[in-house]
Every structure is written in C-alpha cells, then in structure tokens.
C-alpha positions in Angstrom: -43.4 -23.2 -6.3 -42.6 -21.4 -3.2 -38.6 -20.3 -3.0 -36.7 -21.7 -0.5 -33.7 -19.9 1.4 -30.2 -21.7 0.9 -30.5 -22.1 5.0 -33.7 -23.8 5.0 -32.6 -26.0 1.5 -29.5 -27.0 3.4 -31.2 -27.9 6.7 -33.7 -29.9 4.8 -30.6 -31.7 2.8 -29.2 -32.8 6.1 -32.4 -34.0 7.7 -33.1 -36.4 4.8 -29.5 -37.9 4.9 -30.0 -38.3 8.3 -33.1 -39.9 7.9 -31.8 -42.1 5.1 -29.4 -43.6 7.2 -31.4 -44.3 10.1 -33.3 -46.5 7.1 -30.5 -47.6 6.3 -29.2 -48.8 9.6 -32.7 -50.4 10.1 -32.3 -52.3 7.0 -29.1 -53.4 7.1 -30.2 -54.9 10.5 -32.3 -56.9 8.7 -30.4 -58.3 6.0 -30.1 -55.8 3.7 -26.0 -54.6 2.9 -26.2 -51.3 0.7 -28.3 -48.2 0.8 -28.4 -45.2 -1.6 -28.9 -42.0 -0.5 -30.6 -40.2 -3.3 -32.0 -36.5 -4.0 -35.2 -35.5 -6.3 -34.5 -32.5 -8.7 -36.9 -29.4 -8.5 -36.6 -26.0 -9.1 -36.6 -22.9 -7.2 -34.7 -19.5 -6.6 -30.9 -20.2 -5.9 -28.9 -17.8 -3.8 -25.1 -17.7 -3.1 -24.4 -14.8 -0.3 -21.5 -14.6 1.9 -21.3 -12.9 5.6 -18.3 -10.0 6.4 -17.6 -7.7 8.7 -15.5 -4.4 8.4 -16.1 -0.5 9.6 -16.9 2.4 7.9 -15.0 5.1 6.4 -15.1 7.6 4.4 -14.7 7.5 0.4 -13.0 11.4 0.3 -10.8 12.5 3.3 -8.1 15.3 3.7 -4.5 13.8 4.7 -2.4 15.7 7.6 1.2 15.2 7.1 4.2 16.2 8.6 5.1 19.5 7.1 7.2 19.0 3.7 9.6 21.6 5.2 10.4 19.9 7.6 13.7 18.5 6.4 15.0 15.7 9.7 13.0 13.8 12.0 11.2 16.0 14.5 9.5 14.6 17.9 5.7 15.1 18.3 5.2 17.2 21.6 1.4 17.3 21.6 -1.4 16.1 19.4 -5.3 16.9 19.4 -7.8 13.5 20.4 -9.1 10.9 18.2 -12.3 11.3 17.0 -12.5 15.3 18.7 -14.3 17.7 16.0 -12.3 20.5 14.6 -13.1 23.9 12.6 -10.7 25.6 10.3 -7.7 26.9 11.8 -7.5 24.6 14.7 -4.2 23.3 15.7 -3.9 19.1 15.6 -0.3 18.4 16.1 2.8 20.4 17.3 6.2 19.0 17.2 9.2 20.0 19.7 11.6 22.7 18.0 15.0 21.3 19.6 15.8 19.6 16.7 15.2 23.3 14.4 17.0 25.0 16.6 20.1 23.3 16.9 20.1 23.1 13.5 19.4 26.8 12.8 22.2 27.6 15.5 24.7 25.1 13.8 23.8 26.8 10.1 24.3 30.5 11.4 27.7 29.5 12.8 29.0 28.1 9.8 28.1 30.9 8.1 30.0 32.6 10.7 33.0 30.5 9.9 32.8 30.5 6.4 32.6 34.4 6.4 35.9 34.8 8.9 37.6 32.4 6.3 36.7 34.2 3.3 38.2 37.2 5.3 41.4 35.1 6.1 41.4 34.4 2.6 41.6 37.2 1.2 44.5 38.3 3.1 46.2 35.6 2.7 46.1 35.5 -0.8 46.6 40.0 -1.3 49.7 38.9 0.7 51.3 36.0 -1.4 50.2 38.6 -4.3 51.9 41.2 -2.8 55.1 39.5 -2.4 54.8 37.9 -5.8 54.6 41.6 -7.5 57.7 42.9 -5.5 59.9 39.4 -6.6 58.5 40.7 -10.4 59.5 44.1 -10.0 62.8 43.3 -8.8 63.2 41.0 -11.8 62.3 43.4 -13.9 64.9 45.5 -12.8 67.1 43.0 -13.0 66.4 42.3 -16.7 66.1 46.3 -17.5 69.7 47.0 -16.4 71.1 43.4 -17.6 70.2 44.8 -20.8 71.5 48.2 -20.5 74.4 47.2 -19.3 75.0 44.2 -20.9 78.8 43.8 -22.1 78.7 42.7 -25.8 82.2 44.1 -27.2 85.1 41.5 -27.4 87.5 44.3 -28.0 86.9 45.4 -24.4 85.5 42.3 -22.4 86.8 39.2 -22.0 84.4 36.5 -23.7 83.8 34.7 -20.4 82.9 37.8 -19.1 80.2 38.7 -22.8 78.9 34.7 -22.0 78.6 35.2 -18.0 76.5 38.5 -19.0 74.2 36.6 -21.3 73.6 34.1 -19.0 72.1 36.9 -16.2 70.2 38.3 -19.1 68.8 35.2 -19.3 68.3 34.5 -15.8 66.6 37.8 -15.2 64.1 37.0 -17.9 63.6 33.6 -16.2 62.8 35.2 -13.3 60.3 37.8 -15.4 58.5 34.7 -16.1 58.1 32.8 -13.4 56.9 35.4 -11.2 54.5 36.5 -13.9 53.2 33.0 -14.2 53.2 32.6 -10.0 50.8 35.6 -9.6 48.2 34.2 -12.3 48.5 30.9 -10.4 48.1 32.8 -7.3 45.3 35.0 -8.1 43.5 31.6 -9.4 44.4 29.3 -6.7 42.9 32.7 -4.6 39.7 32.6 -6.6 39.1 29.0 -6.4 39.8 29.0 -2.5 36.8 32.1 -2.4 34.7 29.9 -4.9 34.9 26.8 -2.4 34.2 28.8 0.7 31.2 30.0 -1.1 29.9 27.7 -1.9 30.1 26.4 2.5 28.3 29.9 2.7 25.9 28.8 0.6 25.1 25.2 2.5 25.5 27.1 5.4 22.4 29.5 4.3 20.7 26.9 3.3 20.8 24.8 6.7 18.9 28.0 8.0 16.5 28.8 5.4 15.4 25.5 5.9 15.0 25.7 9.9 13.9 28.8 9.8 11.1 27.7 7.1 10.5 24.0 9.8 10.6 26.5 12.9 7.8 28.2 10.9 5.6 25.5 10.5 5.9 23.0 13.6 2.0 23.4 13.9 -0.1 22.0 11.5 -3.3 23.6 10.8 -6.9 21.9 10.0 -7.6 23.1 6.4 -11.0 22.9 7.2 -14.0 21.7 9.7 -14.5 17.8 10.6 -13.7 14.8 13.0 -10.2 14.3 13.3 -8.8 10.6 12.8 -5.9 9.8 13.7 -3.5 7.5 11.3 -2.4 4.0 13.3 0.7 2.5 12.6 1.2 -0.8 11.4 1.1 -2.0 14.4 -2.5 -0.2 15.4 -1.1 2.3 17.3 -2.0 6.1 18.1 0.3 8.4 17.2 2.5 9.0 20.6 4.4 12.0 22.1 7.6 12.2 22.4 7.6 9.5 19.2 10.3 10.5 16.3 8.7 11.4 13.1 9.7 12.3 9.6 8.8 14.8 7.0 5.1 13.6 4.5 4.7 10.9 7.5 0.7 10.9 8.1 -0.2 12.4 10.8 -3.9 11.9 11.2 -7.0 12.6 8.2 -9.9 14.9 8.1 -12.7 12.5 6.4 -16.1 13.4 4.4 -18.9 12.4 6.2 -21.0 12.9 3.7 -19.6 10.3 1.1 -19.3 7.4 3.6 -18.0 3.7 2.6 -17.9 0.1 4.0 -14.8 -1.4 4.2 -15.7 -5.1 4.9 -13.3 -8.5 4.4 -14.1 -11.7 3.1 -12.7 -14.8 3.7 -10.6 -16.1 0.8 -12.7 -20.2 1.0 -15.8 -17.5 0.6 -14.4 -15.6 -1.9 -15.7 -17.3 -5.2 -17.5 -15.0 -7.3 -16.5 -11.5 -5.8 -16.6 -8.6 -8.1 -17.5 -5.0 -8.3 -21.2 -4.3 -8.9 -22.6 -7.3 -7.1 -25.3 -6.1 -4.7 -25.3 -6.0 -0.5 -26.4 -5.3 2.1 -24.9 -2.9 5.4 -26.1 -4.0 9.4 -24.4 -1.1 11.2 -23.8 -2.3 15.1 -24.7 0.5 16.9 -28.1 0.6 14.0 -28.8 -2.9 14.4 -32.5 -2.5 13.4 -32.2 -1.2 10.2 -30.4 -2.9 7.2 -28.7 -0.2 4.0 -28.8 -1.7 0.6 -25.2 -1.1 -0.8 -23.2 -2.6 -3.7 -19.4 -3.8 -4.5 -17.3 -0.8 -5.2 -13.7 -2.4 -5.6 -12.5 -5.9 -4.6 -8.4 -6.0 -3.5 -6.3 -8.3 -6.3 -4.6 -10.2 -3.8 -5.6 -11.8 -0.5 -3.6 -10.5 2.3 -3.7 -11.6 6.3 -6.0 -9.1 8.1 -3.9 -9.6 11.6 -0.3 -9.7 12.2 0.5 -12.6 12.7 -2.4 -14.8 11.5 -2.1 -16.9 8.0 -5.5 -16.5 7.4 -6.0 -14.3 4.2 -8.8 -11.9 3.1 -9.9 -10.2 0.8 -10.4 -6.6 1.4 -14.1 -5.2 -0.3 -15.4 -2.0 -0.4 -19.4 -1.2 -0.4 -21.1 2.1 -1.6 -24.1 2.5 -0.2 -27.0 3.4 -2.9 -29.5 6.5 -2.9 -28.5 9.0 -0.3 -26.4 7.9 2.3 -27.2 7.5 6.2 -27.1 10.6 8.3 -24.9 10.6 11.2 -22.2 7.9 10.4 -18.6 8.4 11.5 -15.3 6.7 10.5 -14.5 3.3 12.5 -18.1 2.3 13.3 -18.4 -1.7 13.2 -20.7 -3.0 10.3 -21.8 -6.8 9.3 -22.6 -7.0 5.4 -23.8 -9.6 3.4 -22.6 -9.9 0.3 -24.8 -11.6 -2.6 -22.3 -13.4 -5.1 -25.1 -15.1 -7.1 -28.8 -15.0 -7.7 -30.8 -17.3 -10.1 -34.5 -17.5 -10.2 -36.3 -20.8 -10.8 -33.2 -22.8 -11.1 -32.4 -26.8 -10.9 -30.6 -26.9 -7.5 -29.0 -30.3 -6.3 -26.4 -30.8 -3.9 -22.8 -30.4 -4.8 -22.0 -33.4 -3.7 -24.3 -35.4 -6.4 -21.9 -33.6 -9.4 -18.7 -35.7 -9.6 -15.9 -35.2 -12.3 -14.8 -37.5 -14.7 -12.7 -36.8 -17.5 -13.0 -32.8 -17.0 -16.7 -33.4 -17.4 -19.4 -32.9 -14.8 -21.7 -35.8 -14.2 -24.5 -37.4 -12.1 -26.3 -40.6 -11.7 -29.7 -40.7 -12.5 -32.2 -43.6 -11.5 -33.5 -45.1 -14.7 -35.9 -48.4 -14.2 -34.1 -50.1 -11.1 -30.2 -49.1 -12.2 -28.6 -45.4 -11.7 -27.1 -44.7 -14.7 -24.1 -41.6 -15.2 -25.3 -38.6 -17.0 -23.1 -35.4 -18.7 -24.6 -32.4 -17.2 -23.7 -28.5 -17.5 -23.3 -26.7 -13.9 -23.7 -22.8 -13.3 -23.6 -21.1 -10.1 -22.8 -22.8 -6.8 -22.3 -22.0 -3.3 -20.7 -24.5 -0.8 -23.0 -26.8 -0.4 -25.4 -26.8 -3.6 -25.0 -25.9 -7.3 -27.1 -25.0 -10.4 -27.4 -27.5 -13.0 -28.2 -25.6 -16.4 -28.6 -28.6 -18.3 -29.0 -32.1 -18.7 -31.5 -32.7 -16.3 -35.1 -32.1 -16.0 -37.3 -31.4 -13.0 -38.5 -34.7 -10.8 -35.4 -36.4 -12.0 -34.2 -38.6 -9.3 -30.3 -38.6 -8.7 -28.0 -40.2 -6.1 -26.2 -37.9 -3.4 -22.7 -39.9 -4.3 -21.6 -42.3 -7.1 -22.8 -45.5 -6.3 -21.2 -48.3 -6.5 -21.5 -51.0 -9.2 -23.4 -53.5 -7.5 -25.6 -50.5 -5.7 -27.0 -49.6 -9.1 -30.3 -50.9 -8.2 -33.4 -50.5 -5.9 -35.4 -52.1 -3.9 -37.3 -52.5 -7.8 -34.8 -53.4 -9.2 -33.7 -56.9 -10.9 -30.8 -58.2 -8.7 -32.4 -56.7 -6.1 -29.0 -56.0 -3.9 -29.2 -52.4 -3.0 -32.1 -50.2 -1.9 -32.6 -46.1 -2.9 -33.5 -43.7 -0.2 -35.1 -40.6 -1.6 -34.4 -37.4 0.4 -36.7 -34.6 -0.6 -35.7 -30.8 -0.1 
C-alpha cells in the first residue's frame, strides 16, 4: 500500500465529508431524514510533524561584560557595530571615565582629610597628656611633702590641726589617683580616636584602589577573533551611548561559529509530544534550496510569551544539526524547521473525530449487518486531526465519523431502514 502524507490523508478526509453531505442533502430532498458519515479503516505510514520558526545561534560563545572592577554605574561612550568581525585585542566598548574620576578625586581627598586629622589628633591628645602629667606631678608633690610634713604629735598640734593634716594626705593621694587614672583614659580614648580615623584612611584608600583599578580597565578587550553580537535588552534593544550601565552587565558575546544551533519556538496547541532526541529538519531563509537534517537538543519546561505583550505561549526548542555542520552560518539568521513528533509505519489511521470517550475509555462505532455498534479500542499516536488505533480494529473495518444516533444505527440495508451510511474513503 502506497503511504500517504498527513496533508493529502486530511484533504482526502474533507473531500469525502463534503461529498457525503451533498448525498446527504440530495437524499434528504427526497424523503430521506438522517445520513451517516462514515470512514473505512486501512493502513499506512502515520506522521505527526509540527512547523517553527526561530534563528540560529551558536551553541559555545564568549560573554563581554562590564569590567568586575568596575565598582558604580559607568555610561558607555562608544561601542564597536553589530555583527562587525574582530581579532584579538580589538577594543568593543569604552565607557566615559567621569564617574572614576570623581570618585578617585573624592578618595584622595579624604585621605587627605583623614591624614590632617590624625595629625590634629595627635596633638590634641600629647597636649591633654601633657597637662594630665604636670596635674600628676604636682600631686605627687603634694602627697610627698603631706607626708613629710605631716603633723602627727598631740603633745605639739592641736588635734583639729593632726585630722585637717590627714585629710590633705588624703586628698593629695586622691589627686595621685585620679590623674593616674585620667592619662590611661586619655592615652586610650587617644588610641581609639587614631584607630577610628584609620580605619577612614583605610575606606578612603580603598575608594581609590578601586578607581584607579575601573580607570584601568574602561576598555574592554576581544579575548579573541570572531563576529561580535551585541546583547539586546529586554526590550530588543542595542546597547546605546550615553546609556548607564553596571558592573557583570553583558555587554555584547563573541559566538563559535563552528558549533552552530537552531533556536526555534513552538506553539504550545502544537506542542504534544516534544522531547529531546526527536528528529528535524532546518530550511535556512537566506538557503532556501537546501534542507539540514537536525534533531531536538533541549525543549524549555515552561511555555513562556515569545513577544511583550502577547498571551500567546511557546515553547522554546533547540536543534543540533547532525554530521558536520553548514559552513558559513552566522548568529541571527532566520530558519523554518519542522519538527517530527511521531512516526509509525503501516499503522490503522482514522480520524480523531471517529474516537469518542465514554467512561475513560476510547471507543468507536463500527457497522455490523445494518446497525453501528460501539467498540473499546486502544489509541497511540495522534496529530490534530487523525490518530493511531493500536487495537481493536482490523483493516476494512467500516466506522462512523461521529456517534450516531439511536435511530441512525442503520443503513440503507438495514432493517428499519431509517438512516442511510455514506462511506468516505481516504
């Protein structure tokens, strides 16, 4: 039996029902009320294969980022062209160095400022130190000849006078103290004010390490020969001068163009049955004449909108292309791909519209004698407008295109003779 095409097998399918209810129509003119469209079982190859369209790209590339040292946002003062070729070395984006300068400026004069108040510091503090050792000396003096001369004989002094000398003995001693335990506080309240200011000298020192280190690389290089592509935003646009950017944002990417892909998308109705491995084939637009065999690389989880704006989801499907792949391919080129989903040879193919449910369980009316009688059957592949029935039905089988009614259950053979069968043929 010579294999029909899912086209042709669906263009025949319509012609018959066509035709079957022009008979209709003719008979119901002439008396007769009901008319059964119905469909004889055969076999032959069964294909389900879905259209796409995408571009190309390539399955290795090399990203170009904003420099990591590059610490705010810079602006992008000049960039090279999309799609320009580049060798190693080449410049492809420089960024204005305002920004690092002021910045480099403002971190030199704090450290500036940090340094004159470290100076100030110390002085500060060798002065309070300074006058905390002369009030400890004089105490000390104090104390030294309080207890030299300290009046302890009654005989002699009055007691008021033996108590009022105890009491500057002690007072002197006081006063020992407490300027011993002012310069400690001192000298540490000095260290900690020299600690803090180091550590601005430190922030300060960084600021300009790290605009000294952006100011050294506001160019970024090409690591190595290819076509330049430049990243779009999510809004499809080219990178633009004079547009604010940030440090590890892409820049633009240096593809393989000898490991290219196909990035196509698929409709999510036409989505049934996607999965990697499943064979296709690649119509490049600008290559029109010749047709790549290719197969399902990786197939996207979810189904996402391909435009802004629009609610219609897709499913995003990546094709390797087997053997060596074409010479001469660059990123972005337009491709149409058919993808094949399904492929059974010598298979019983009715329409899908003969299988009805019932119960969970697929079914179909056969013709038996003059009635059409419901039959469990077991369905495999499908496409949208056919499906494979893998058992309970046998070849030359004759089955109606819908559930007929209960008093259609007969032909024009039949015994109550009240409905007539229309056999379409594919």
């Amino acid at each position: 039996m010579s294999r029909t095409s899912k086209p042709e097998v669906q263009q025949r399918l319509n012609q018959g029902i066509v035709a079957g209810l022009c008979c209709g129509l003719l008979i119901a003119g002439c008396g007769r009320q009901d008319l059964v469209a119905t469909y004889q079982v055969e076999r032959h190859g069964f294909e389900h294969k879905v259209t796409a369209e995408g571009t190309l790209k390539a399955a290795t590339t090399t990203p170009l980022t904003v420099p990591r040292n590059v610490r705010h946002t810079v602006r992008l003062a000049w960039v090279a062209l999309d799609g320009s070729s580049v060798t190693e070395g080449d410049p492809v984006a420089r960024f204005d160095p305002t920004t690092m300068e002021e910045r480099l400026d403002k971190g030199q004069a704090d450290l500036r400022s940090a340094g004159l108040e470290v100076d100030k510091s110390r002085v500060e503090s060798g002065t309070k130190v300074a006058e905390i050792e002369t009030r400890l000396e004089v105490a000390e003096l104090e104390l030294a000849h309080a207890e030299h001369f300290q009046k302890t004989d009654s005989e002699v002094f009055s007691r008021h006078a033996i108590v009022e000398d105890q009491i500057d003995g002690k007072l002197a001693a006081e006063r020992k103290a407490y300027a011993q335990d002012s310069r400690q506080t001192r000298e540490s309240l000095s260290q900690t004010e020299l600690d803090l200011l180091a550590i601005k000298q430190r922030k300060a020192q960084l600021i300009i390490d790290q605009a000294k280190d952006g100011l050294a690389e506001l160019e970024v290089l090409a690591p190595h020969a290819g076509i330049l592509s430049l990243t779009r935003n999510w809004k499809g646009e080219l990178p633009q001068i004079g547009a604010e950017m940030w440090r590890g944002q892409d820049i633009a990417e240096i593809p393989d163009l000898t490991t290219m892909e196909a990035e196509v998308f698929v409709l999510e109705a036409d989505a049934g049955g996607l999965a990697a491995g499943k064979l296709a084939s690649v119509v490049i637009e600008s290559r029109p004449e010749v047709r790549y065999q290719a197969k399902i690389k990786r197939v996207d989880a979810v189904a996402k909108p391909r435009f802004r704006g629009s609610p219609v989801q897709y499913f995003g499907v990546v094709l390797t292309f087997e053997g060596e792949p074409p010479a001469g391919l660059k990123p972005g080129q337009r491709v149409q791909a058919t993808l094949t989903l399904a492929a059974v040879e010598n298979a019983l193919v009715v329409p899908r519209q003969a299988v009805s449910q019932q119960g969970g369980v697929s079914q179909v009316f056969v013709r038996e004698g003059g009635d059409f009688a419901p039959r469990t059957v077991e369905t495999g592949e499908s496409s949208l407008g056919l499906i494979v029935v893998t058992a309970g039905l046998e070849e030359g089988e004759i089955i109606a295109l819908s559930p007929p009614s209960s008093g259609d259950r007969s032909d024009e053979g039949g015994q109550n003779g009240s409905g007539l069968a229309v056999g379409l043929s594919l």
